[in-house]
TORDREN-44852 format. One line per field, with one value per atom (N, C-alpha, C, O, CB): residue number from 1; residue in one letter; chain; atom name; z, x, y. Coordinates in steps of 0.2 Angstrom, whole numbers, always signed. Atoms other than C-alpha are relative to their C-alpha. Glycine has a CB too. Example, Ala and Ser with C-alpha at 12.3 -4.5 7.8 and 13.67 -1.06 7.14 Angstrom:
BEGIN
nr = 1/1/1/1/1/2/2/2/2/2 .
rest = A/A/A/A/A/S/S/S/S/S .
kette = A/A/A/A/A/A/A/A/A/A .
atom = N/CA/C/O/CB/N/CA/C/O/CB .
z = +0/+39/+0/+3/+6/-1/+36/+3/+4/-7 .
x = +4/+62/+4/+9/-5/-4/+68/-4/-1/+2 .
y = -6/-22/+6/+5/+0/-6/-5/+5/+11/+2 .
This chain:
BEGIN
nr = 1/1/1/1/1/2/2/2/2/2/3/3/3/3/3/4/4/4/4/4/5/5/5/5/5/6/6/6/6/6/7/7/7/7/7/8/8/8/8/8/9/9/9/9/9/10/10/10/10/10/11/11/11/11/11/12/12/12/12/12/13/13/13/13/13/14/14/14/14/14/15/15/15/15/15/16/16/16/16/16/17/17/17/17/17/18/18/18/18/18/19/19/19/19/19/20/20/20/20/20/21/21/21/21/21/22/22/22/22/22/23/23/23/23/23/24/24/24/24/24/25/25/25/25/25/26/26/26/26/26/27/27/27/27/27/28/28/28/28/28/29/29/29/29/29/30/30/30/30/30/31/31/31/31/31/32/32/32/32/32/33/33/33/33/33/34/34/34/34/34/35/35/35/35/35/36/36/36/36/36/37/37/37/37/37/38/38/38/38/38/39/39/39/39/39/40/40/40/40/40/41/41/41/41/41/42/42/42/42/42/43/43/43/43/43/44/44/44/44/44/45/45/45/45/45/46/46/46/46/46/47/47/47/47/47/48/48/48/48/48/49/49/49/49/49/50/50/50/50/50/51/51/51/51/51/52/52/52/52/52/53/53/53/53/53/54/54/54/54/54/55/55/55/55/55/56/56/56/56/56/57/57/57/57/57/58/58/58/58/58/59/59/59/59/59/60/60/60/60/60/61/61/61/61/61/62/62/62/62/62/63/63/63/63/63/64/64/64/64/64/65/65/65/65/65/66/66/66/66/66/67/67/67/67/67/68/68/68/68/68/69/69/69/69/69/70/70/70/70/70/71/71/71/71/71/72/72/72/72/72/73/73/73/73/73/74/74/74/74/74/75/75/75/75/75/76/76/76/76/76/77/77/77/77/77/78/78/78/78/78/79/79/79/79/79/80/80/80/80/80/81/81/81/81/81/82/82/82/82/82/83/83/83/83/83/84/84/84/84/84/85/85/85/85/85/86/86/86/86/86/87/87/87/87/87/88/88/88/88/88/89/89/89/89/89/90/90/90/90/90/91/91/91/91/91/92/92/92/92/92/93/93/93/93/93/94/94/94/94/94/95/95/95/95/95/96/96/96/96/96/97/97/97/97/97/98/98/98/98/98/99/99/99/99/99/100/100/100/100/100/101/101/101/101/101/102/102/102/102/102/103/103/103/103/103/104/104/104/104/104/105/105/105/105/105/106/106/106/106/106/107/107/107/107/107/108/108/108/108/108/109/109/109/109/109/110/110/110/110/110/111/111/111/111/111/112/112/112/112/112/113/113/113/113/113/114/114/114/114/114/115/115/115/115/115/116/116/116/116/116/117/117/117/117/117/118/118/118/118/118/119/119/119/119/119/120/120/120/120/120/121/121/121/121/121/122/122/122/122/122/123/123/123/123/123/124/124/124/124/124/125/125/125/125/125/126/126/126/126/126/127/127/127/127/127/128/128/128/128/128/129/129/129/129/129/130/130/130/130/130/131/131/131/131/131/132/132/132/132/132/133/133/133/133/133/134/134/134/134/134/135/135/135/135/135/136/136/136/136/136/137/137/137/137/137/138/138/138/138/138/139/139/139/139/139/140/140/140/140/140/141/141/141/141/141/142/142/142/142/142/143/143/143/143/143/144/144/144/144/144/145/145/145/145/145/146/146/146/146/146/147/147/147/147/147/148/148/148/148/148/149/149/149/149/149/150/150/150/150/150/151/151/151/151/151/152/152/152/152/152/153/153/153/153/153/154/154/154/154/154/155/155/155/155/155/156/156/156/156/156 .
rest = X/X/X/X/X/X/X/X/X/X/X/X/X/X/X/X/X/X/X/X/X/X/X/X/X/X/X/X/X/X/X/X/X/X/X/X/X/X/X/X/X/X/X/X/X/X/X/X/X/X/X/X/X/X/X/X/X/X/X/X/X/X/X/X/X/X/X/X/X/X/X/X/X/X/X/X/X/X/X/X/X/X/X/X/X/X/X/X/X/X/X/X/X/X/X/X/X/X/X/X/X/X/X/X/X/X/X/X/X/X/X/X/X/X/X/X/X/X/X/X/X/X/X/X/X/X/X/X/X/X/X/X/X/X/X/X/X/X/X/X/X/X/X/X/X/X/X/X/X/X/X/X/X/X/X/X/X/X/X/X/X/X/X/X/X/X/X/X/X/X/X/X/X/X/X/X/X/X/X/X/X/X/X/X/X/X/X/X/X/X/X/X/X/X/X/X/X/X/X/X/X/X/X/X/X/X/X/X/X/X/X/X/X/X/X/X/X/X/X/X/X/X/X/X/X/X/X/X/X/X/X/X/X/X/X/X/X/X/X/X/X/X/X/X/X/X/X/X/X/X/X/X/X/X/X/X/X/X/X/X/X/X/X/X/X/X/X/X/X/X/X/X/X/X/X/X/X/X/X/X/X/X/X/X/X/X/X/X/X/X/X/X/X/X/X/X/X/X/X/X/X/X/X/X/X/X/X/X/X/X/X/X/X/X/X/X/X/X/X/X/X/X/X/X/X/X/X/X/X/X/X/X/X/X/X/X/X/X/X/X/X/X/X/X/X/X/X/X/X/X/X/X/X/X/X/X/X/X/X/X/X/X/X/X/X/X/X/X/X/X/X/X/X/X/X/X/X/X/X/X/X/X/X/X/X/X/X/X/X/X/X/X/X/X/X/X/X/X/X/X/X/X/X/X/X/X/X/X/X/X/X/X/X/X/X/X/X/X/X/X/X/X/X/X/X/X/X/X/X/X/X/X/X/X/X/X/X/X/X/X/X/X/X/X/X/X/X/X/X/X/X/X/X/X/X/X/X/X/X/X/X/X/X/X/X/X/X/X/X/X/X/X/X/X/X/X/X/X/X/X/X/X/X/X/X/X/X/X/X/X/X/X/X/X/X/X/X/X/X/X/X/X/X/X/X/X/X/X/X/X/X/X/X/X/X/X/X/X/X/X/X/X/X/X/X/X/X/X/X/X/X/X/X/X/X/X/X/X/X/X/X/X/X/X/X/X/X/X/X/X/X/X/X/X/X/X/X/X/X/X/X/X/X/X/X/X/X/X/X/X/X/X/X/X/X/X/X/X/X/X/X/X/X/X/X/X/X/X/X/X/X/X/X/X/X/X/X/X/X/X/X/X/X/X/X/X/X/X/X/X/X/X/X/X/X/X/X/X/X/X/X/X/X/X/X/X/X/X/X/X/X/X/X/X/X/X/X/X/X/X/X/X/X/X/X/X/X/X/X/X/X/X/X/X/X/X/X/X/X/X/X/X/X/X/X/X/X/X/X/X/X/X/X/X/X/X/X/X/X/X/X/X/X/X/X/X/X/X/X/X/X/X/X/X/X/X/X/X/X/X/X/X/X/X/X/X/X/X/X/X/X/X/X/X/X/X/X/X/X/X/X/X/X/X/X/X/X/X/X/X/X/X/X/X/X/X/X/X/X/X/X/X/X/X/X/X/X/X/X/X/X/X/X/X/X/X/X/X/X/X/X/X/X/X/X/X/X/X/X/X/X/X/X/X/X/X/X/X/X/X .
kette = A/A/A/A/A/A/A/A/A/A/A/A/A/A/A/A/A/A/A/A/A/A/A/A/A/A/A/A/A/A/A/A/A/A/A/A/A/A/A/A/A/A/A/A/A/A/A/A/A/A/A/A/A/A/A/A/A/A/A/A/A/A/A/A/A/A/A/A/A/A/A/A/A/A/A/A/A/A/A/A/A/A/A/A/A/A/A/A/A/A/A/A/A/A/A/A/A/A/A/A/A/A/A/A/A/A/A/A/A/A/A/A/A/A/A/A/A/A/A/A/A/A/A/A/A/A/A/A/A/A/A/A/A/A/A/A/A/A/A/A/A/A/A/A/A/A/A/A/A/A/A/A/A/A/A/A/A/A/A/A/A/A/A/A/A/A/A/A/A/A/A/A/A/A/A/A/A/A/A/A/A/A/A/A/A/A/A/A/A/A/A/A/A/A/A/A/A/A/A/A/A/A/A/A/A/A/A/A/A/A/A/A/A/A/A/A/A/A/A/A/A/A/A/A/A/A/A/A/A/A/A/A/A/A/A/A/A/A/A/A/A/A/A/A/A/A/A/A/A/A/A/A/A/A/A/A/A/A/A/A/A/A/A/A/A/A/A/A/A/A/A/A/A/A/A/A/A/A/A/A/A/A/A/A/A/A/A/A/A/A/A/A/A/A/A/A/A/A/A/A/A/A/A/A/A/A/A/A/A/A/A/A/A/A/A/A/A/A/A/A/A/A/A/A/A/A/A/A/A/A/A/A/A/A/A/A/A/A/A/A/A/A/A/A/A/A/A/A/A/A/A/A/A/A/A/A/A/A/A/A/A/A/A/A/A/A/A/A/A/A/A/A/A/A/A/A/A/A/A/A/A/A/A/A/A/A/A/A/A/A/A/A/A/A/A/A/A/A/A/A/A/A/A/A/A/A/A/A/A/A/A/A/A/A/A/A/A/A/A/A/A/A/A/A/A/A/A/A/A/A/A/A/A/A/A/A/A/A/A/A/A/A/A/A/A/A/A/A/A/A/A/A/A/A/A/A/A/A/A/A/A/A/A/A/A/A/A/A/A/A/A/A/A/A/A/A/A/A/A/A/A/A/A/A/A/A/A/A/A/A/A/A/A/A/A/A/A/A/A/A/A/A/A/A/A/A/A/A/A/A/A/A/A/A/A/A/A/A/A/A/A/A/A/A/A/A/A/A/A/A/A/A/A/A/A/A/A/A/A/A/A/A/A/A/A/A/A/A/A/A/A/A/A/A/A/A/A/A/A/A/A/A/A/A/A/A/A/A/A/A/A/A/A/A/A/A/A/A/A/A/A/A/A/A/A/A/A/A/A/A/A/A/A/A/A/A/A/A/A/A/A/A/A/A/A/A/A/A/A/A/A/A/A/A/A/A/A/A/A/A/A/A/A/A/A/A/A/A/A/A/A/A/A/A/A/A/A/A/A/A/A/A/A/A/A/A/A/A/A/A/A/A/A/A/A/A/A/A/A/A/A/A/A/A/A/A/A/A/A/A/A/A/A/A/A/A/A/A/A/A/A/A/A/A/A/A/A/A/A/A/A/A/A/A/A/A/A/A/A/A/A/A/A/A/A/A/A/A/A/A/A/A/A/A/A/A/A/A/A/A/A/A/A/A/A/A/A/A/A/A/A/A/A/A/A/A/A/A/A/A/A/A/A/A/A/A/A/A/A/A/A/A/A/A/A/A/A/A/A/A/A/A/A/A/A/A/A/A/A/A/A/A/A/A/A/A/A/A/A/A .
atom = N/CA/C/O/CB/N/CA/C/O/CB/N/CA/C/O/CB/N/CA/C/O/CB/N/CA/C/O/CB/N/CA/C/O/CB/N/CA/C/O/CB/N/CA/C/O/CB/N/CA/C/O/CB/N/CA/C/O/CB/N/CA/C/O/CB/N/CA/C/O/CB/N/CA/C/O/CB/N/CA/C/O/CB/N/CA/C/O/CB/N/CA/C/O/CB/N/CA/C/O/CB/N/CA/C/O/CB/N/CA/C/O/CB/N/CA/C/O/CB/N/CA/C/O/CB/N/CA/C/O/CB/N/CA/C/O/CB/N/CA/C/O/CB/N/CA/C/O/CB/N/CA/C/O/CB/N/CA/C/O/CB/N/CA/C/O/CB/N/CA/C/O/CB/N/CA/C/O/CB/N/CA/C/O/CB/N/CA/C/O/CB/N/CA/C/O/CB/N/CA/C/O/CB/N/CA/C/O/CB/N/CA/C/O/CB/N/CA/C/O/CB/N/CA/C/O/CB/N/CA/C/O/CB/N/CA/C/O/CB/N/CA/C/O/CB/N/CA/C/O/CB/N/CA/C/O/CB/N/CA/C/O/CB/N/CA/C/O/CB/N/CA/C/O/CB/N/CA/C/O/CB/N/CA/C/O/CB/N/CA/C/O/CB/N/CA/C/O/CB/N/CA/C/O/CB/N/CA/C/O/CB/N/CA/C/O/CB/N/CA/C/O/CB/N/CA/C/O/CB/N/CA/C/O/CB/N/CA/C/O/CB/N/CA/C/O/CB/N/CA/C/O/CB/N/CA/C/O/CB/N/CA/C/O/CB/N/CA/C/O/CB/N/CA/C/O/CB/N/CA/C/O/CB/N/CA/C/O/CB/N/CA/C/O/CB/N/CA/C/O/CB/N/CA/C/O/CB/N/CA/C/O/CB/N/CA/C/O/CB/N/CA/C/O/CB/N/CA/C/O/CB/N/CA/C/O/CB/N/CA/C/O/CB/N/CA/C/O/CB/N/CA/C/O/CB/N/CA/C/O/CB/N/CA/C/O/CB/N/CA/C/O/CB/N/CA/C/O/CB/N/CA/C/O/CB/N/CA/C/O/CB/N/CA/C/O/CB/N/CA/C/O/CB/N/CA/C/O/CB/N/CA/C/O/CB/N/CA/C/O/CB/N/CA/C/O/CB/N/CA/C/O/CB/N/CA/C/O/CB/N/CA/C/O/CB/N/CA/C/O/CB/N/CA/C/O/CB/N/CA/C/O/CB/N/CA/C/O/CB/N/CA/C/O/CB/N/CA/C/O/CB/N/CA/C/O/CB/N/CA/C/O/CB/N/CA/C/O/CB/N/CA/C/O/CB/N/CA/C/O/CB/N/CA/C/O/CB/N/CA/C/O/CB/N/CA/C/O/CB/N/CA/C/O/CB/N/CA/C/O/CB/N/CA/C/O/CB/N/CA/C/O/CB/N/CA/C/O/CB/N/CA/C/O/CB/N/CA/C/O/CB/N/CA/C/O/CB/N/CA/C/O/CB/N/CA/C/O/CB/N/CA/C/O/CB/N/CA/C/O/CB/N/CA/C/O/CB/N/CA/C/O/CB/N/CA/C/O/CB/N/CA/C/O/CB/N/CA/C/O/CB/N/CA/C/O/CB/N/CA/C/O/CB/N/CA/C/O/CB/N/CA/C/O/CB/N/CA/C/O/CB/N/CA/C/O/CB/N/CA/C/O/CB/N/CA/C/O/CB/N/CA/C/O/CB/N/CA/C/O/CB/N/CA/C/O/CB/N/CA/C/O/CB/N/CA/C/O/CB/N/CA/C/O/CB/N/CA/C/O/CB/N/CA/C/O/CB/N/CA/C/O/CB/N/CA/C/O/CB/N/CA/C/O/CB/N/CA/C/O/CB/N/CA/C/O/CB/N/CA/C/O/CB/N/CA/C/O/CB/N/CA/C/O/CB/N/CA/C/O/CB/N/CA/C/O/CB/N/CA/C/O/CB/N/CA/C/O/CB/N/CA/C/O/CB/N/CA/C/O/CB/N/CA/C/O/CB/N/CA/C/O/CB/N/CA/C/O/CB/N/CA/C/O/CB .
z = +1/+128/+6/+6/-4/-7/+145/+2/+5/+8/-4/+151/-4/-3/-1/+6/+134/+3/+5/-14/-1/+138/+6/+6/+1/-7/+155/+0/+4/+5/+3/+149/-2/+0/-5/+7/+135/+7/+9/-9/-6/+151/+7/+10/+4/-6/+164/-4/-2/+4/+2/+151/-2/+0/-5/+0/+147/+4/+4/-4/-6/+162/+6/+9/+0/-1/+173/+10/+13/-3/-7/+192/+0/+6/+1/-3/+191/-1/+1/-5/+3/+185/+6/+5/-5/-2/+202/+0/+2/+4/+4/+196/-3/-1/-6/+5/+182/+2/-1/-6/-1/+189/+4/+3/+2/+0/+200/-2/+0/+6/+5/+188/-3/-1/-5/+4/+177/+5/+3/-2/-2/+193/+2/+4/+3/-1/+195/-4/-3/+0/+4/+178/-1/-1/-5/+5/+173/+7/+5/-2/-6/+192/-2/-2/+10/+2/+186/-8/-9/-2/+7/+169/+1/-2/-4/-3/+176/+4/+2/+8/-4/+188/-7/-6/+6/+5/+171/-6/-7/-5/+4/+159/+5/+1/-6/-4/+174/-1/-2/+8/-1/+175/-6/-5/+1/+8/+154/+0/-2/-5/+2/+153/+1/-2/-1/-4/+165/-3/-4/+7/+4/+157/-6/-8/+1/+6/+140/+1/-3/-5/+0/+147/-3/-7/+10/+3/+143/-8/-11/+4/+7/+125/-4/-10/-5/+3/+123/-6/-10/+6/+4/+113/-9/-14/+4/+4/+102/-7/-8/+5/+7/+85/-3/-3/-6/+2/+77/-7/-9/+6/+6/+60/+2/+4/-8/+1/+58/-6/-11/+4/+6/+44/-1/-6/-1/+4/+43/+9/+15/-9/-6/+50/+8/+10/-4/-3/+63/+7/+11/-2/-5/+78/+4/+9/-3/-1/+80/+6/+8/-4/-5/+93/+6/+10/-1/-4/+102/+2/+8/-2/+1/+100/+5/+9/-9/-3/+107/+6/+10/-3/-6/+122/+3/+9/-1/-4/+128/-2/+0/-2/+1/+122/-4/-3/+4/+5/+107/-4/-7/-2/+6/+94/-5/-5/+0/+7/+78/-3/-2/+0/+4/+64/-7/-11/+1/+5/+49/+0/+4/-2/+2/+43/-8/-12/+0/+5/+28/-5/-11/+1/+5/+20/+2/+8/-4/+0/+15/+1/+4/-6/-2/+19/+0/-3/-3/-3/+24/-7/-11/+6/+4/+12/-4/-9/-1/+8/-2/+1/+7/-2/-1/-6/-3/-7/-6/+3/-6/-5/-7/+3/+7/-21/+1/+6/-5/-4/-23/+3/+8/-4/-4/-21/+8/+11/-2/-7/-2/+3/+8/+1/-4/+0/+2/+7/-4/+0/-4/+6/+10/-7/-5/+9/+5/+9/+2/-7/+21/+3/+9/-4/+0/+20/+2/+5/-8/-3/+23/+6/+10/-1/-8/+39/+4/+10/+1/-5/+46/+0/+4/-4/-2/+43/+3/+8/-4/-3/+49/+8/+12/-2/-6/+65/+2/+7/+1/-6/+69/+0/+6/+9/-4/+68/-1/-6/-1/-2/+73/-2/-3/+7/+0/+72/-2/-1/+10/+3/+62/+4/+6/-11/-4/+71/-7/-12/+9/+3/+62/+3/+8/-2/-5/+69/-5/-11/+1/+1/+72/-7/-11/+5/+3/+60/-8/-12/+5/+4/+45/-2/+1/-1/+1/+36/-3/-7/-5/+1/+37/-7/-8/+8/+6/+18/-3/-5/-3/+5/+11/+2/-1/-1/-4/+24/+1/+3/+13/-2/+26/-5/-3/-2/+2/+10/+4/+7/-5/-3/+17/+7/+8/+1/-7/+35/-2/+1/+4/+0/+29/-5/-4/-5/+3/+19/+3/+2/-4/-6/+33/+8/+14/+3/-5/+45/+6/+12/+1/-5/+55/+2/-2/-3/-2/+68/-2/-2/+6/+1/+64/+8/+10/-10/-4/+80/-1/-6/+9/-1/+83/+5/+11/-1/-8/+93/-5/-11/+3/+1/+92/+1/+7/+5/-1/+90/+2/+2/-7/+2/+92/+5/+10/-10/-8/+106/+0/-5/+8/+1/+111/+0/+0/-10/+1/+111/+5/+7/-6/-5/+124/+7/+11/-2/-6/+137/+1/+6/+5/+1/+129/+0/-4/-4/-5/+136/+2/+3/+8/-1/+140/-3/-6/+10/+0/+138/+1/-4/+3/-4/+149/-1/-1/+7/+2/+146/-8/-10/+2/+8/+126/+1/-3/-4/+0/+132/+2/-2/+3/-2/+143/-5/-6/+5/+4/+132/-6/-7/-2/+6/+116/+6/+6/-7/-3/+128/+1/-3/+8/+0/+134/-6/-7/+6/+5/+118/-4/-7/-4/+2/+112/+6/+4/-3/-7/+128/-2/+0/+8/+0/+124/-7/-6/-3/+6/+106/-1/-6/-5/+1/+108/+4/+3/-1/-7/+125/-3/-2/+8/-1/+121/+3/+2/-8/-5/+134/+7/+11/+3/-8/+148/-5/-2/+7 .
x = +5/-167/-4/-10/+4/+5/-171/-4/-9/+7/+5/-178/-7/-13/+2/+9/-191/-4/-9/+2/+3/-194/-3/-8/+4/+2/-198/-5/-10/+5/+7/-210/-6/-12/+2/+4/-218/-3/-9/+7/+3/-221/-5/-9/+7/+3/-229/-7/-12/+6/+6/-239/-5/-11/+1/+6/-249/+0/-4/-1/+0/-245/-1/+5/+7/+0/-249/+2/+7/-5/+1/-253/+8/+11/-6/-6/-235/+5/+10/+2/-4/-224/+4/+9/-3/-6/-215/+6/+12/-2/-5/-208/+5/+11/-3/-5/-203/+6/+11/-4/-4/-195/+5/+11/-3/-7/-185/+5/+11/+0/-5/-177/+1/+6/-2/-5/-173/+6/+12/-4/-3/-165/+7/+12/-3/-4/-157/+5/+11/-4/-4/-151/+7/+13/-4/-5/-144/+5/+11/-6/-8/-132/+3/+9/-2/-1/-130/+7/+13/-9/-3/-122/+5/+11/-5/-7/-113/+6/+12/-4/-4/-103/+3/+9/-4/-2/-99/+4/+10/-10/-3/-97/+8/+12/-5/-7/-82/+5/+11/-1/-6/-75/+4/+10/-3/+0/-75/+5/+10/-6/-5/-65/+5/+9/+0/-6/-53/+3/+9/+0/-3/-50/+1/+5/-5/-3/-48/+5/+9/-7/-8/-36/+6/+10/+2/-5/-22/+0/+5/+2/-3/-23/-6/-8/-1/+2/-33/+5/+2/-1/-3/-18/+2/+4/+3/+0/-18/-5/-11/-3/+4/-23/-3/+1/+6/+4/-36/-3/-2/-5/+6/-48/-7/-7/+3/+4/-63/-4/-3/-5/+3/-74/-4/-3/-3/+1/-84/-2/-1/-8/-1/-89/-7/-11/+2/+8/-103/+4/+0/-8/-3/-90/+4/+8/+5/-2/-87/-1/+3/-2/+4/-99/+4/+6/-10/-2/-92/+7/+7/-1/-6/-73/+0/+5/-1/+0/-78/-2/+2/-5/+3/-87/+6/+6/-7/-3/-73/+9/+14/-3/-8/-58/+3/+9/+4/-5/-52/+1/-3/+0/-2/-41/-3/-1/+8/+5/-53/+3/+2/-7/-3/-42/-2/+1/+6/+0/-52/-6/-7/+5/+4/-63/+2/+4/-11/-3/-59/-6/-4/+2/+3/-77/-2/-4/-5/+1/-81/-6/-7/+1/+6/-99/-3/+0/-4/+1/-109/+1/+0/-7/+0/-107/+2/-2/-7/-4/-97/+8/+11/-1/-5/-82/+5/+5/+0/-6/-66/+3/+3/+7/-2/-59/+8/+11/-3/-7/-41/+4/+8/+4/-2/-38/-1/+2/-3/+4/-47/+6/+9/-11/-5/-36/+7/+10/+2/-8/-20/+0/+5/+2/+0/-27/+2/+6/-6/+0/-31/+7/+9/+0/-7/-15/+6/+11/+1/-4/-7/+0/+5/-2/+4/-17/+3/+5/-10/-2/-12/+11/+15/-4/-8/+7/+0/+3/+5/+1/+5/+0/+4/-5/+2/-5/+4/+2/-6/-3/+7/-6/-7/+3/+4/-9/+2/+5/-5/-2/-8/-7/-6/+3/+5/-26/-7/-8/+1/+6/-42/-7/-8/+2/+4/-58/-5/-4/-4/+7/-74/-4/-4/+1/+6/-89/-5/-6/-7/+3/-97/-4/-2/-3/+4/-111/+4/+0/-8/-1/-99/+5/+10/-2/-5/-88/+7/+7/-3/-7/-69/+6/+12/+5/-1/-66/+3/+9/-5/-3/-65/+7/+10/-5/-6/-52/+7/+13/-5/-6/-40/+7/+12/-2/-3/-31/+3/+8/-1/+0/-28/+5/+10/-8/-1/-25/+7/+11/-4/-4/-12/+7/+14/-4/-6/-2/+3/+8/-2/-4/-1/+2/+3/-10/-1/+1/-4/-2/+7/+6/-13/-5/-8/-5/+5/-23/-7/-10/+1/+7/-40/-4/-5/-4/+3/-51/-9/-11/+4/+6/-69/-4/-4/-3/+5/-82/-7/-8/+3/+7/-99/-5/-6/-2/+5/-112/-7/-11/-2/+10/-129/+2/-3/-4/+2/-124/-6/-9/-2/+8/-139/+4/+0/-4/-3/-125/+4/+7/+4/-4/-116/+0/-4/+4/+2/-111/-1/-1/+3/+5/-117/-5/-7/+0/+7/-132/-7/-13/+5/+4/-136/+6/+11/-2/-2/-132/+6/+10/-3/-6/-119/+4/+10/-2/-6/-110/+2/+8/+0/-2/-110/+5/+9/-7/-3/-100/+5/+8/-2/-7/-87/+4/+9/+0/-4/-84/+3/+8/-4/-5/-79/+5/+11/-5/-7/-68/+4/+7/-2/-6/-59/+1/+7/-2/-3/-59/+7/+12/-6/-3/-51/+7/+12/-5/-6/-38/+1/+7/-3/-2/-35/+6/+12/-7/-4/-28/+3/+7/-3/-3/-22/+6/+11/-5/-7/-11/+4/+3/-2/-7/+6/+3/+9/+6/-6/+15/-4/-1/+0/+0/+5/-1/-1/-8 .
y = +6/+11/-2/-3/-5/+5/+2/+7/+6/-5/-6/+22/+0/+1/+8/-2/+20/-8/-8/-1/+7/+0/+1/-2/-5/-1/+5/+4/+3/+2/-5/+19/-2/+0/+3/+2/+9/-6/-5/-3/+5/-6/+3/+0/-4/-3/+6/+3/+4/+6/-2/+13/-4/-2/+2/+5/-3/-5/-10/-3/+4/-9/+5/+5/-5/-3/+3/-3/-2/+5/+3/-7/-1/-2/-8/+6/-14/+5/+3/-9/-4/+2/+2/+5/+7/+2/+2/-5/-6/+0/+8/-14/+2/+1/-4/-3/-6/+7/+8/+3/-6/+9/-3/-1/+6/+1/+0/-6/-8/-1/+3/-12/+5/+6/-6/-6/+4/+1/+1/+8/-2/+9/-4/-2/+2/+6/-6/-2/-2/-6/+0/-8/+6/+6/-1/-7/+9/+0/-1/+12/+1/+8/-6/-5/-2/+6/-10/+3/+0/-5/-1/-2/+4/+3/+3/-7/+14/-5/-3/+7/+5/+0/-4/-4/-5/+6/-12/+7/+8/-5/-2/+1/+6/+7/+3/+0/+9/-5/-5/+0/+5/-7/-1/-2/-7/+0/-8/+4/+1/+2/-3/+5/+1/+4/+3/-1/+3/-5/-4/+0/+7/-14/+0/-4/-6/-2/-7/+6/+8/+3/-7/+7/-4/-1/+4/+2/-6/+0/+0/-6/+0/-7/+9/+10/-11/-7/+11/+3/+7/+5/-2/+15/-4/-2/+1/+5/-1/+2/+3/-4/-3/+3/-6/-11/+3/+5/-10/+2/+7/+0/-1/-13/-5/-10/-2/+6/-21/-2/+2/+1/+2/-30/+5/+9/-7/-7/-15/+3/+2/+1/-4/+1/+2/+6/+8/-2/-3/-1/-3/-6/+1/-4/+10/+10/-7/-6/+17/+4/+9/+3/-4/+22/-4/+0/-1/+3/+7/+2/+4/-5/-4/+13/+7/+8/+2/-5/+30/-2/+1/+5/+2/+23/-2/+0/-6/+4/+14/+1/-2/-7/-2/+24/-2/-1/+0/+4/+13/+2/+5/-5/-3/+16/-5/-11/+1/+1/+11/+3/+9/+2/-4/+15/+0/+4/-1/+0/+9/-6/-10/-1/+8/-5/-4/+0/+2/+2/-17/+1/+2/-7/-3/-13/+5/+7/-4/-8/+4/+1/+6/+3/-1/+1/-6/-11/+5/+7/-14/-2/+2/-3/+6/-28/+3/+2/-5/-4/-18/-2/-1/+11/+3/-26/+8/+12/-8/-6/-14/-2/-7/+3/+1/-9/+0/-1/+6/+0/-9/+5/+5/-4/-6/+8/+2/+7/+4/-2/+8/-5/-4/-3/+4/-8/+3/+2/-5/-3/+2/+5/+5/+5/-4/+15/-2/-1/+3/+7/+0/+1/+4/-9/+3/-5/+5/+4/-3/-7/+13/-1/-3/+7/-1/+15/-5/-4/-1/+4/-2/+2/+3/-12/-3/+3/+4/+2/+1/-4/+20/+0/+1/+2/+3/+13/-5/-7/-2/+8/-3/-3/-5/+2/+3/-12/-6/-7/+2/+6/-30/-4/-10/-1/+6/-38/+7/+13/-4/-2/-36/-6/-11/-2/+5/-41/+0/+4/+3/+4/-49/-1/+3/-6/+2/-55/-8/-9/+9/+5/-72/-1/-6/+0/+3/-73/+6/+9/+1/+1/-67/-1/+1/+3/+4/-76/+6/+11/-8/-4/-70/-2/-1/-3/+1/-76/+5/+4/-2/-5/-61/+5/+9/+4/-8/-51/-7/-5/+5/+4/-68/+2/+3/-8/-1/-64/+7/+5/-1/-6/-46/+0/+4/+2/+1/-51/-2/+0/-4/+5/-62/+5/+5/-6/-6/-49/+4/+6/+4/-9/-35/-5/-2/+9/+4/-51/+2/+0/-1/+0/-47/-6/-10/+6/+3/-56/+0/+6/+0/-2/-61/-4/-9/-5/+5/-62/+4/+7/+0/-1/-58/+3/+0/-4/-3/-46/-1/+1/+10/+1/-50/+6/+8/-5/-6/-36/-2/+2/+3/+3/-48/-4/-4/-6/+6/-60/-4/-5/+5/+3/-71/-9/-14/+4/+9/-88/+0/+4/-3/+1/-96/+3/+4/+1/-4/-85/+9/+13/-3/-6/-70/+0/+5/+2/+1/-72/+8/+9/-2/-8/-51/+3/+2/+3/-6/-35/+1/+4/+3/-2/-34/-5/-4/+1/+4/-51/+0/-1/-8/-3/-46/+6/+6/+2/-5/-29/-5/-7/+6/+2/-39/-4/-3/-3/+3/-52/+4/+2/-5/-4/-39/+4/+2/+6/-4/-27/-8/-10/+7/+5/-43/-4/-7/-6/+1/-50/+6/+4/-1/-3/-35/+2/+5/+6/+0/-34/-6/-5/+1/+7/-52/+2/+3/-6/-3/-48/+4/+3/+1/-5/-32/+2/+5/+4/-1/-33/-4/-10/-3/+8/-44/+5/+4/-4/-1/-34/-6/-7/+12/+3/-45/-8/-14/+3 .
């Protein structure tokens, strides 16, 4: 994305596209250093089996070595049925899992009963940021890996 933004700015902007090129250069070393750090800092619970309210957290999962074992809806905004629950509900005994994440801007109503049954933590990782001190790019990434190292580590 920041190589097209940086493209897309030099193109109608043409006098200034050293500018731009060295903020890309700036950023993408800026990123390669964050997302090193990320992962090294998710290596303690890389093994840590997890769910989330649904499945838009996968790509993220892969990036960063986490065990993503499921989501509670089957596709955005479709409520499971109870059959999907019973699966649910396999997968979290299977995996030992301990904690279901959510996200800020949707309410954890529907996954409390649920949570409460398989005695799972409910915490939250933010996809959209944009509050507090999520702020960029880069403190929206730290804050979900250390959210998910928070919740997921009880050996430290």
């Amino acid at each position: 994305m920041a190589k097209n933004i940086a493209a897309e700015l030099t193109r109608v902007d043409p006098k200034n596209a050293s500018y731009y090129e060295a903020n890309l250069v700036k950023f993408t070393a800026d990123m390669e250093i964050l997302q090193a750090e990320l992962v090294e800092l998710a290596e303690a619970v890389h093994d840590d089996a997890f769910i989330t309210l649904h499945d838009a957290w996968y790509y993220f999962a892969d990036t960063f070595d986490l065990n993503l074992v499921g989501s509670f809806e089957p596709a955005a905004a479709e409520e499971p049925s109870p059959r999907y629950l019973k699966r649910l509900a396999d997968t979290v005994e299977e995996h030992d899992v301990h904690a279901i994440f959510s996200e800020p801007q949707l309410s954890t109503s529907s996954l409390e009963g649920f949570a409460n049954d398989y005695d799972l933590e409910i915490a939250i990782l933010d996809p959209l940021g944009g509050v507090g001190s999520r702020d960029s790019y880069q403190a929206l990434l730290r804050y979900n890996i250390q959210t998910l190292v928070d919740t997921l580590d009880h050996d430290h």
